[in-house]
C-alpha positions in Angstrom: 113.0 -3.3 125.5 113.2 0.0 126.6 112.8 1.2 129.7 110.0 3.8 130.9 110.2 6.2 133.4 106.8 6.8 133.5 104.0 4.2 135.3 100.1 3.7 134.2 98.4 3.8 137.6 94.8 2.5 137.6 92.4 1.9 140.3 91.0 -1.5 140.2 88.2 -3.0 142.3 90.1 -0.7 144.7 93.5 -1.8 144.3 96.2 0.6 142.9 97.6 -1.8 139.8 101.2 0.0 138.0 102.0 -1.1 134.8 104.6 0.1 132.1 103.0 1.1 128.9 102.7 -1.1 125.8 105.6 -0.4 123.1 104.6 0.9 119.8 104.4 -1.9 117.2 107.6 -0.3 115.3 109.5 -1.0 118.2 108.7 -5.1 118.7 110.6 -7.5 117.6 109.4 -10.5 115.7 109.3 -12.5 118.2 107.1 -10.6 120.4 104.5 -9.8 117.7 102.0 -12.7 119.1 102.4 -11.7 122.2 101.9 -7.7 121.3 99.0 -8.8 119.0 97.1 -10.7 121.9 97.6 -7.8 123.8 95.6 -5.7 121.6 91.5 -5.3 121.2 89.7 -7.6 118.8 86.6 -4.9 119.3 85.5 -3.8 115.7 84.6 -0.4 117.3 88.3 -0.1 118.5 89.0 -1.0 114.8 87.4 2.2 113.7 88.6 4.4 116.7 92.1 3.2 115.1 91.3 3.9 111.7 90.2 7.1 112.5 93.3 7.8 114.8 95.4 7.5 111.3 92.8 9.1 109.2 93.1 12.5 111.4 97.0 12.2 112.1 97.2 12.3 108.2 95.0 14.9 107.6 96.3 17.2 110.2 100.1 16.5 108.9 99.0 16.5 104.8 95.7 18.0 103.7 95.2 20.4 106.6 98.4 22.9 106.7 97.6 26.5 105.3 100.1 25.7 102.3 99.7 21.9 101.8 100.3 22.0 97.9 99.2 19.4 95.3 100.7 16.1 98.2 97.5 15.0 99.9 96.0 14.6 96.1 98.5 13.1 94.6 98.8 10.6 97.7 95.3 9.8 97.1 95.4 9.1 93.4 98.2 7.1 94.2 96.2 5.1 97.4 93.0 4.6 94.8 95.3 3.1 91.9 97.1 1.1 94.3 93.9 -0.7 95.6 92.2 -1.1 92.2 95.6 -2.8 91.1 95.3 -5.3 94.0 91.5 -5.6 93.3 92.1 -6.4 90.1 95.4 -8.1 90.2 94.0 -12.0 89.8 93.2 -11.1 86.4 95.8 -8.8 85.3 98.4 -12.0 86.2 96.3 -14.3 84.0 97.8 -12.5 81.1 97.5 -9.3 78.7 95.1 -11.4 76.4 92.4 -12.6 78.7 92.6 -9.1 80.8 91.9 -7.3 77.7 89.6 -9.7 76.2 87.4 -9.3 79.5 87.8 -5.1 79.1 86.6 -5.2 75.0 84.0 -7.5 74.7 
């Protein structure tokens, strides 16, 4: 664990609570993932906030620069193949004869 020089001071009910701040979810071990996880909101609005949280951190870093190139597209392409892969993955493992019997009816 490492250490924080740095203390979260909240008022609460009027008392002065300090606490260290959480560790990123990089930086816990295994063992420590329950723990971290029941730490963490169950809320499906803070679901969002956190979706949107990596939605503008990529955006800003890939499709945003003055000179981003052909990256954030090709990421993308490769994002939307990826999921249609897993969508469609049950049948693809089936076999090439079923999969394509399905496809050329």
């Amino acid at each position: 664990m490492t250490i924080h020089f740095f203390l979260h001071i909240e008022m609460v009910h009027g008392v002065v609570s300090f606490s260290l701040p959480e560790d990123p979810l990089f930086e816990a071990k295994v063992r420590e993932l329950p723990g971290w996880l029941s730490r963490r909101s169950k809320n499906p609005v803070d679901w969002g906030r956190a979706a949107s949280r990596v939605y503008w951190r990529w955006a800003l870093k890939w499709y945003m620069p003055k000179y981003c190139g052909v990256v954030p597209y090709v990421q993308f392409v490769v994002a939307l193949s990826s999921f249609f892969y897993f969508l469609n993955y049950p049948r693809i493992s089936m076999g090439d004869a079923l999969f394509l019997a399905c496809w050329y009816k």
